[in-house]
C-alpha positions as CSV (number, residue, x, y, z in Angstrom):
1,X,0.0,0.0,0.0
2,X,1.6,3.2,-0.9
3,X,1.1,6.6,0.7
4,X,1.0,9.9,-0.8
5,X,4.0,12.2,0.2
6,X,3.4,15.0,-1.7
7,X,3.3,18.1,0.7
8,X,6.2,20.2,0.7
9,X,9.3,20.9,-1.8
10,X,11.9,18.8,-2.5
11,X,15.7,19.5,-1.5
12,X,17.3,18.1,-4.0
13,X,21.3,19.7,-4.4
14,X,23.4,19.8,-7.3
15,X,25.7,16.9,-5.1
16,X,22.4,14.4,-4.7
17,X,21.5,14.8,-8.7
18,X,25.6,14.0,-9.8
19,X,25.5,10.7,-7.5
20,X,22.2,9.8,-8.9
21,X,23.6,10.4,-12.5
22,X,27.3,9.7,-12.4
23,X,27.4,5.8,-13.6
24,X,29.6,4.9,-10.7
25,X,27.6,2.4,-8.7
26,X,25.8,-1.0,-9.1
27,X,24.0,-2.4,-12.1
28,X,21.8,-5.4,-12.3
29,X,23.3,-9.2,-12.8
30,X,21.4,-9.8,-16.2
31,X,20.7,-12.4,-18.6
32,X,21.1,-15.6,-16.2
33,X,22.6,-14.0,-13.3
34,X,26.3,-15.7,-11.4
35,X,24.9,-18.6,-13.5
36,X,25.2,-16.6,-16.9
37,X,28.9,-14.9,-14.8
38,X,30.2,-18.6,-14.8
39,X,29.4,-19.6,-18.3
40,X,31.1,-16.7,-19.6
41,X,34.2,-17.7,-18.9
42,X,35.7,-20.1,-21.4
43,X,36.6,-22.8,-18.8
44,X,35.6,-21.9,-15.8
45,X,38.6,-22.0,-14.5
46,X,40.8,-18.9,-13.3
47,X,43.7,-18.3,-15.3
48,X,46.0,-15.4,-13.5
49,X,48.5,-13.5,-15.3
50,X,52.1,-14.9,-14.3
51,X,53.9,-12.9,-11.8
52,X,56.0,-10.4,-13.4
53,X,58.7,-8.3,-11.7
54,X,59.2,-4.5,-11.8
55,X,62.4,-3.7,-10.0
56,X,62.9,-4.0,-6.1
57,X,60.2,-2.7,-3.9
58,X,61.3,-0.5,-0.8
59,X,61.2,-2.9,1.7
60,X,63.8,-5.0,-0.7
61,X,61.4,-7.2,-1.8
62,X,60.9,-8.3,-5.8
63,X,57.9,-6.0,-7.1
64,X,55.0,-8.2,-8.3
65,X,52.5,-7.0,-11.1
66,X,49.1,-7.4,-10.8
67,X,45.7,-5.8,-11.7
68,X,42.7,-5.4,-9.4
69,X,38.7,-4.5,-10.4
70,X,36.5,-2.2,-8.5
71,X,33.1,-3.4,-8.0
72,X,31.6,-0.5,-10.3
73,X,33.7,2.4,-11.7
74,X,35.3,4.9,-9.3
75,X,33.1,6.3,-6.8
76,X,33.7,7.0,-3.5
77,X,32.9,3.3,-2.1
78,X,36.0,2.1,-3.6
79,X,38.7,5.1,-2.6
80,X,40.9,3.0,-0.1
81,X,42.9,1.4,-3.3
82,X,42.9,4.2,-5.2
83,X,44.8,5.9,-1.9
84,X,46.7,2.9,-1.7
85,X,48.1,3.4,-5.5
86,X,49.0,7.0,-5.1
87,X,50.1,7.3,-1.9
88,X,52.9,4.5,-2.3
89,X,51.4,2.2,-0.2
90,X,51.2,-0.5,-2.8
91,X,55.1,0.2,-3.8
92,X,56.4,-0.3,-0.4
93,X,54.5,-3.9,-0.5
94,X,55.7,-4.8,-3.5
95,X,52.8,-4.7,-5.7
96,X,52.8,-3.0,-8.9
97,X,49.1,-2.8,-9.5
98,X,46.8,-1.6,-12.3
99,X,43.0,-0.6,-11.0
100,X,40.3,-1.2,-13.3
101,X,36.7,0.1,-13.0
102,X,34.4,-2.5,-12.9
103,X,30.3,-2.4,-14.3
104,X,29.0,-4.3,-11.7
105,X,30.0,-7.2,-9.3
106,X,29.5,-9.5,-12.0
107,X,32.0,-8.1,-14.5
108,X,34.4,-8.1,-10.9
109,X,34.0,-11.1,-10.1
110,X,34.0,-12.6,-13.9
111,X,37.5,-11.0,-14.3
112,X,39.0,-13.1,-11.8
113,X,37.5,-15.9,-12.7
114,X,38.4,-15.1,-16.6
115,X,42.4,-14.2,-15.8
116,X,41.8,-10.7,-16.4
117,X,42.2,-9.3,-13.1
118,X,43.9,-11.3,-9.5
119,X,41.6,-9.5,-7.2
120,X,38.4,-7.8,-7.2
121,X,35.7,-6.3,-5.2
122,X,32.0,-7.8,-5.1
123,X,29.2,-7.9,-2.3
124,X,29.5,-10.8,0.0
125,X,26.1,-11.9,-1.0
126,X,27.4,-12.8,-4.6
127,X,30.4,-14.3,-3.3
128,X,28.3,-16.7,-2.1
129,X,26.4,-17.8,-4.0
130,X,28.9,-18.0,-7.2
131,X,30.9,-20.0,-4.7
132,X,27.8,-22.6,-3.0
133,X,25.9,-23.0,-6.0
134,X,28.3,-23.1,-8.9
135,X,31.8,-24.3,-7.7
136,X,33.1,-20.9,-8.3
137,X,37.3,-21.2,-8.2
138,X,37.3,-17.5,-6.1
139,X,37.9,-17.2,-2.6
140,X,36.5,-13.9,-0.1
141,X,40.2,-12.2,1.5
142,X,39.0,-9.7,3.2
143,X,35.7,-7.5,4.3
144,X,36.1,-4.1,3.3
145,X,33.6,-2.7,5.3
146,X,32.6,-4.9,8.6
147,X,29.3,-2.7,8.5
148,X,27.5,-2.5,5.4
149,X,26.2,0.4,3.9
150,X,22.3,-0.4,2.8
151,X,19.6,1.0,4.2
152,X,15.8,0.7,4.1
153,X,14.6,4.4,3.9
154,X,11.2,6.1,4.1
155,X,9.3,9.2,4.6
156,X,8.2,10.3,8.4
157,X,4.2,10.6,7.1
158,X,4.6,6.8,6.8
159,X,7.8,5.5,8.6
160,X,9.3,2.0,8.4
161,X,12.0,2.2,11.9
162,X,12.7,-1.4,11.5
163,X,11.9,-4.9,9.9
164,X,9.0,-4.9,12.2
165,X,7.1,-2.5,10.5
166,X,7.1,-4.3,7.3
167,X,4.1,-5.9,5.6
168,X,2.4,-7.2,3.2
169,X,1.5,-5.0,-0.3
170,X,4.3,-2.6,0.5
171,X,6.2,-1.6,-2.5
172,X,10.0,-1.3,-1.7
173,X,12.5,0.1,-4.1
174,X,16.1,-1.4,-5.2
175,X,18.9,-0.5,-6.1
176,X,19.4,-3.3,-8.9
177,X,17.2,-6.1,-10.0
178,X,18.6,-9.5,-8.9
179,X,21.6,-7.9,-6.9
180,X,22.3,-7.9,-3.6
181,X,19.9,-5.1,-2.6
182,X,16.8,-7.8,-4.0
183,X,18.3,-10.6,-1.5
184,X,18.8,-8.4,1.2
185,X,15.1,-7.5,1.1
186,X,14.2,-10.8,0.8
187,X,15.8,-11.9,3.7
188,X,14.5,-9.4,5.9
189,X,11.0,-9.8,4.8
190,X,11.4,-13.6,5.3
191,X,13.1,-12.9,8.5
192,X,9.4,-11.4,9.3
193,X,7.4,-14.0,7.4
194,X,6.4,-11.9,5.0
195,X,5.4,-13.4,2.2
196,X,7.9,-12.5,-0.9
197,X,5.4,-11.7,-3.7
198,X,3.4,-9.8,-1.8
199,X,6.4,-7.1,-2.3
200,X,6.3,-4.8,-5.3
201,X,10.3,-4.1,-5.7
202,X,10.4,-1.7,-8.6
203,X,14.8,-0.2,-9.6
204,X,14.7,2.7,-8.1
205,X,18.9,3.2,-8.2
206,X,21.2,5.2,-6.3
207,X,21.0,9.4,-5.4
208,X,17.7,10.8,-5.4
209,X,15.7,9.0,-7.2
210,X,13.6,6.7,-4.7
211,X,12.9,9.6,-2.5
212,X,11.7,11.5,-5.4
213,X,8.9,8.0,-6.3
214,X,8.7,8.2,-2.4
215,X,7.3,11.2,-2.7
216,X,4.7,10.9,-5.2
217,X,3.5,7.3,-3.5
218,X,5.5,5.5,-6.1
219,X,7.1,3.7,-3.2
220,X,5.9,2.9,0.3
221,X,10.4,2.8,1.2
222,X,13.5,2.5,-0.9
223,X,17.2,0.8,-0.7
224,X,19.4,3.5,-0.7
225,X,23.2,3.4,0.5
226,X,23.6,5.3,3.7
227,X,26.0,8.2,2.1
228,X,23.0,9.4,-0.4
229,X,20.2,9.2,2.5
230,X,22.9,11.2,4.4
231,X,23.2,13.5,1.2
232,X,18.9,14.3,1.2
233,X,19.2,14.6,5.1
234,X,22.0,17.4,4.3
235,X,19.8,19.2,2.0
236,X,17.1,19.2,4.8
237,X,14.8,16.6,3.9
238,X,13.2,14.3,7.0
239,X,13.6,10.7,6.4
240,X,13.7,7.6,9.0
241,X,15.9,4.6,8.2
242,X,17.3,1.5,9.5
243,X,20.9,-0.1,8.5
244,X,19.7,-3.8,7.1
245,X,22.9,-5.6,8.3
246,X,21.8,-4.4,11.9
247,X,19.0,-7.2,11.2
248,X,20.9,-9.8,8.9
249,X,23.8,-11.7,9.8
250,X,25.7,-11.3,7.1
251,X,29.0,-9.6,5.6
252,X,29.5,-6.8,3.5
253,X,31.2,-6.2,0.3
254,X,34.3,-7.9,0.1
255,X,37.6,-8.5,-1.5
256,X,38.1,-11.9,-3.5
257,X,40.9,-13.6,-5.5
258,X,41.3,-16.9,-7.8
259,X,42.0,-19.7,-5.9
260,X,44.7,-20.7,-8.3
261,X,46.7,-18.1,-6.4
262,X,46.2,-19.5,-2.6
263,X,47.1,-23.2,-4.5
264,X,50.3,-21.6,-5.8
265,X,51.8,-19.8,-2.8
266,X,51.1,-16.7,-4.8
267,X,51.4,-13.8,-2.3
268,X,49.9,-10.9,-4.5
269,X,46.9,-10.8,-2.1
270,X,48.6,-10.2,0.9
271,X,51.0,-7.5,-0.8
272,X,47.6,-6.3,-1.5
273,X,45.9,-6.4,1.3
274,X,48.8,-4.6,3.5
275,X,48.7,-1.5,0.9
276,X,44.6,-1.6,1.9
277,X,45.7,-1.5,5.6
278,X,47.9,1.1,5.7
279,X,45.2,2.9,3.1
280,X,43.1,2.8,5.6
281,X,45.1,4.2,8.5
282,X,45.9,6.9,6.5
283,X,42.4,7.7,5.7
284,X,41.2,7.6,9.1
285,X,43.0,10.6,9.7
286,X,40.7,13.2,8.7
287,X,43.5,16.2,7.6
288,X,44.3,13.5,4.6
289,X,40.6,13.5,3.3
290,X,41.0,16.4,1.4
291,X,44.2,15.1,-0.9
292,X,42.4,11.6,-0.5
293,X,39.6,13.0,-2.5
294,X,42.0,14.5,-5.3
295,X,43.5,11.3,-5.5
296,X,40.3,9.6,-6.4
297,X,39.7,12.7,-8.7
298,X,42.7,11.7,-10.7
299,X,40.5,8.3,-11.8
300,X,36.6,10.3,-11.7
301,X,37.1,13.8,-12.1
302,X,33.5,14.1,-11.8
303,X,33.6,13.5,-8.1
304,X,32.2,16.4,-6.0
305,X,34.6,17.1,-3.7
306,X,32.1,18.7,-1.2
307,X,30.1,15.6,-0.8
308,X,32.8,13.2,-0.7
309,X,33.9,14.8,2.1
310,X,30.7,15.1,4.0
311,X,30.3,11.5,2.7
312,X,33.8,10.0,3.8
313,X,33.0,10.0,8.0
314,X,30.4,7.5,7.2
315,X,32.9,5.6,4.8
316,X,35.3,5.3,7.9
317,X,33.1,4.2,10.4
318,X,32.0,1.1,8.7
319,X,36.0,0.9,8.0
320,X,36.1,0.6,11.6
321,X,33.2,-0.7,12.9
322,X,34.9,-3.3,14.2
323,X,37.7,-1.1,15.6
324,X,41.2,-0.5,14.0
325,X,42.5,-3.7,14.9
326,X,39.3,-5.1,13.2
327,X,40.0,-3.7,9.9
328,X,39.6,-6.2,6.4
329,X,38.1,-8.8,9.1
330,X,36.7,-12.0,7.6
331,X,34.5,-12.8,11.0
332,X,33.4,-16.2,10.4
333,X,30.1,-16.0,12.5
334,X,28.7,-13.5,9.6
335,X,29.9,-15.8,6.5
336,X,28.6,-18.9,8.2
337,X,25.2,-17.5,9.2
338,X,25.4,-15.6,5.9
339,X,25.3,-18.2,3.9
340,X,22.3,-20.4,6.4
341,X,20.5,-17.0,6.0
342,X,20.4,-17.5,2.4
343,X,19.9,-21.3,2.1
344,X,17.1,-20.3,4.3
345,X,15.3,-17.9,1.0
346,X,16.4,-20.6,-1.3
347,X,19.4,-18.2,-2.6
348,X,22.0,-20.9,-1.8
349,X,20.8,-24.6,-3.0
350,X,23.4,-26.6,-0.3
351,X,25.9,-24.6,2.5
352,X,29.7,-25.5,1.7
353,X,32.6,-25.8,4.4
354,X,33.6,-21.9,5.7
355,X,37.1,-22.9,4.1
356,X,35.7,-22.6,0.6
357,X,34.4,-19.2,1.3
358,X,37.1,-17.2,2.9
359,X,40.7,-18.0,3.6
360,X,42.1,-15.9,6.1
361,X,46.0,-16.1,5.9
362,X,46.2,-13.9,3.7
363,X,45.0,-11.0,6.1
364,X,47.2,-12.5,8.8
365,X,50.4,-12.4,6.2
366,X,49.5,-8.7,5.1
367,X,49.4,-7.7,8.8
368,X,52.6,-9.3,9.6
369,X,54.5,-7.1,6.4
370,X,53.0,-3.9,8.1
């Protein structure tokens, strides 16, 4: 049942309008889905680029090449490798890395599995599910952010504070169709027993645009990522929200590689991951968010500077969310119960052993070279 929100103007800025235009965040898995992802590939079987040297790194080591995706394109979300790069951090690991923008997590997580790319970056939800259901040869190194970033938003005239005020007949937008915004719904609606059809789940994307159909009683709520509801609460507009991993026991995005390389002693990934670690630490000091940003400008010189840095405390504290020694944390509680959560909604057709999922020496290894 959707309500009419039509009283009062909107507050829409020039920085809500650019996220909800620039093509920087998540498209839909299309034509088949992970199933269609795996089919793609010519054998399905990883093939990574050999190692190739580039000189000595500073801490004497052999420099490794390698080449990593982002998830989609160059926002914001995906500025901790992008510091990483052009701070040095990656040189004094070792790693000579290329970063690639990605169109989606299934383009990420195809060019692993493809040879293209070593690492990439994907939700934990697809991970998952490429991994339970179709054998994929990836494996999850590291959460990026140990709190996830989607929320369920709506107006105050009809507000949704928590799963508990779902029902049936409401019509909730998403981000993508069939991406992880879709199964994170329908796990908190099955969480309630709410029937899954009942739901109307109409793309409503990223920046302005589902509280825009909120408005008009398009949309009874709407998916949104917590830096844009934080963007339309900056420009003065009232809106109640919950974070959806507070309710779901699951991880958030993550970073994967091809299994070949844990089965060859490669140690690109924990090169890797050190350069994200020290990224980080940099980052969380907020008199470098300012030449953080004009790194990440130097890739999308579209992003508003402003708003990334009214954006970037958020972007920190689910960084940190576990604390600082926390950081890249593969907490095995959240990627068994993840995946029992979606067996549960039929996402997952039969749970594999938590060792096919993540593989945590690599973390340990990158925090040992730092």
């Amino acid at each position: 049942m959707q309500s009419n929100n039509t009283t009062g103007p909107a507050n829409i800025s020039r920085r809500s309008f650019l996220r909800g235009s620039a093509a920087t965040m998540m498209v839909p898995l299309v034509g088949g889905g992970l199933g269609a992802l795996l089919s793609a590939c010519s054998d399905g079987q990883a093939q990574p680029a050999a190692n190739g040297t580039e000189g000595e790194a500073a801490n004497g080591s052999d420099t490794l090449s390698g080449r990593y995706m982002t998830a989609l394109g160059f926002s914001l979300s995906f500025i901790e490798t992008v510091i990483a790069k052009e701070q040095g951090f990656f040189d004094e690991q070792g790693l000579f890395l290329e970063i690639l923008g990605g169109q989606g997590t299934a383009t990420a997580l195809q060019s692993v599995l493809g040879g293209t790319t070593q690492l990439s970056r994907a939700n934990a939800i697809n991970g998952i599910i490429a991994i339970a259901n179709e054998q994929a040869p990836i494996i999850n190194i590291g959460t990026v952010r140990q709190r996830g970033q989607f929320e369920l938003v709506s107006l105050p005239d009809s507000p949704i504070n928590s799963p508990d005020d779902l029902s049936e007949g409401l019509t909730i937008g998403i981000v993508s169709a069939a991406g992880a915004t879709e199964n994170l719904l329908d796990l908190i609606l099955s969480n309630q027993g709410i029937d899954l059809g009942s739901i109307q789940r109409p793309v409503t994307g990223v920046g302005p645009a589902g509280y825009e159909l909120a408005r008009d009683g398009s949309v009874d709520a709407w998916i949104s990522v917590n830096t844009d509801r934080q963007t339309l609460e900056d420009d003065g507009n009232d809106l109640v929200s919950f974070n959806i991993y507070d309710h779901v026991d699951l991880p958030s995005d993550t970073y994967c590689c091809a299994l070949e390389l844990v089965e060859n002693d490669d140690d690109r990934p924990a090169r890797f991951l050190a350069g994200v670690l020290q990224a980080m630490d940099w980052a969380t000091d907020e008199s470098n968010w300012e030449q953080a940003v004009e790194h990440l400008r130097v890739y999308n010189n579209e992003i508003d500077t402003e708003a990334a840095l009214v954006e970037f405390p958020l972007m920190v504290e689910d960084w940190n969310a576990n604390g600082e020694d926390g950081r890249l944390a593969l907490v095995e509680q959240k990627w068994s119960g993840g995946q029992e959560a979606l067996t549960s909604v039929g996402l997952v057709n039969e749970t594999v052993e938590l060792d096919k999922l993540i593989y945590p020496d690599y973390l340990e290894q990158a925090r040992e070279r730092i």
